[in-house]
N, C-alpha and C positions, 0 to 999 in steps of 0.2 A: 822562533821560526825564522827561515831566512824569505827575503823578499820574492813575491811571485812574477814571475817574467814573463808578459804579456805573450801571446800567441803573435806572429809576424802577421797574420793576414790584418787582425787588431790594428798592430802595428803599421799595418801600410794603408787602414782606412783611415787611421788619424792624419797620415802624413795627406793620403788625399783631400780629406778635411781642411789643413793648416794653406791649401793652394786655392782653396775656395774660391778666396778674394782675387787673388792674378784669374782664373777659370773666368770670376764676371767681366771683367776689363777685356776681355778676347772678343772676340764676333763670334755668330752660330759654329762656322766652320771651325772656328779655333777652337771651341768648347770642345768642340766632335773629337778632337786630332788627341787635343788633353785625357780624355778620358780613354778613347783608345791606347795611348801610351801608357796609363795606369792600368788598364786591363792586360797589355803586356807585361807588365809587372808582376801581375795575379797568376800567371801562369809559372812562374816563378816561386813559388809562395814555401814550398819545403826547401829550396837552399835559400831563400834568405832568413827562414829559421835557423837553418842548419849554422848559416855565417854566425850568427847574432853580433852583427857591426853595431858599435856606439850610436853611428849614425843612419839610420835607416835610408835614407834617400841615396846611400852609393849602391846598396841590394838591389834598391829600385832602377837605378842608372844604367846599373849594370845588368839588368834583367832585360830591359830595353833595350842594352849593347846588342843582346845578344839576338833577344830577336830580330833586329834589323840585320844582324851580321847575316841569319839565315838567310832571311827574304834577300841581299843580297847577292849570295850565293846561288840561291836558285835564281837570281836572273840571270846573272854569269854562267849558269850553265845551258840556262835556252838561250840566251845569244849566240853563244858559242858553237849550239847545234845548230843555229838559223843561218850563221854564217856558213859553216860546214855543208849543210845544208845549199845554199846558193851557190859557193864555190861547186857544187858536186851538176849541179844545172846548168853553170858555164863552161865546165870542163865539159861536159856532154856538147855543147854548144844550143841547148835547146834557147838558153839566157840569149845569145847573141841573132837567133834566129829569128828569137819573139820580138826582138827592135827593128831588126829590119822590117818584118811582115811590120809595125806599124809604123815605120818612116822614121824611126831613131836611131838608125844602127849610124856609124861612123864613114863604114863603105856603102852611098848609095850611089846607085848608077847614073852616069848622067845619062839625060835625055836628049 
């Protein structure tokens, strides 16, 4: 019979396992951030079976790539509206109006 090849999730709680020791050397906050990013990992758990990389910890890296790539994305997309957004309030002029009613606008009158 040929060798049995462990299940990836297996496979990625050993790897969290082998980090144990860096996890204790962290502070509370850092332990938090650790495990969050191996739980990013778990969400990932049928393509890094599907990969089966030698090295388990690039499925993992890369699991993690990706969900930070998202969450970045979606910030870049509300900024994007935020800004849109503001530009559509100074183009109106309500943005330059709201400064003057409070004493910031650029043209105040003299007295």
């Amino acid at each position: 019979m040929g060798r049995t090849v462990l299940p990836y999730s297996q496979v990625l709680e050993r790897e969290y396992n082998e980090w144990k020791k860096f996890r204790r050397g962290l502070r509370k906050e850092g332990q938090k951030v650790l495990d969050r990013l191996f739980d990013l990992a778990r969400l990932h758990v049928q393509a890094g079976g599907y990969a089966s990389r030698p090295w388990p910890l690039e499925a993992i890296l890369i699991s993690i790539l990706l969900e930070h790539h998202k969450a970045l994305e979606d910030l870049r997309v509300k900024c994007k509206r935020m800004e849109e957004a503001g530009r559509s309030t100074w183009a109106s002029g309500k943005g330059e109006r709201r400064l003057r009613s409070e004493g910031r606008g650029w043209r105040q009158k003299a007295k």
